[in-house]
C-alpha positions as MATLAB code, in Angstrom:
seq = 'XXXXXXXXXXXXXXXXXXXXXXXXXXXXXXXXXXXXXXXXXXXX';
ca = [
      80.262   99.920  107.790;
      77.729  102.138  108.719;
      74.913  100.531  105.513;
      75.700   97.643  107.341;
      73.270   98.925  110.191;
      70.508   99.151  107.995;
      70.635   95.304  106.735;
      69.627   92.284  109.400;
      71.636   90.441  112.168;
      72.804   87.975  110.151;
      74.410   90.486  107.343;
      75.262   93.147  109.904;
      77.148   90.395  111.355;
      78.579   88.082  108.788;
      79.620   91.593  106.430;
      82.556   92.415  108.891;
      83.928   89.188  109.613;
      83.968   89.012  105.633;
      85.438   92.167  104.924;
      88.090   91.211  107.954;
      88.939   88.014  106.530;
      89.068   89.182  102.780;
      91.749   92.407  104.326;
      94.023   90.067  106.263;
      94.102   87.686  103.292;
      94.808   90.250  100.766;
      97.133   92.119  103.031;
      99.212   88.843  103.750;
      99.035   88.256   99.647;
     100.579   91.209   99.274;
     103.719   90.866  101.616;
     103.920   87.478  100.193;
     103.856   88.466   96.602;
     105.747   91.359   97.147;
     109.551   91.062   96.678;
     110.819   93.907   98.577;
     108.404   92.340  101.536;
     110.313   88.939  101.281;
     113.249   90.271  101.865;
     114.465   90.096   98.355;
     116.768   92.291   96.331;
     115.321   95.489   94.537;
     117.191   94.243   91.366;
     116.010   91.306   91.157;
];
């Protein structure tokens, strides 16, 4: 975050919303994908 000083308004501001977006996303990919996170058996 901090090389995100350096570049202008308009990347210093559109970088974190980005990197936000693209975390939650991934994050909720992952609970969704993962079986163990859906509740589903281990031996499955």
């Amino acid at each position: 975050m901090l090389h995100c000083k350096k570049d202008g308004p308009g990347t210093k501001k559109a970088a974190p919303i980005t990197s936000w977006i693209g975390a939650a996303r991934h994050r909720g990919e992952m609970y969704q994908v993962h079986p163990t996170a859906r509740g589903a058996p281990l031996a499955e």
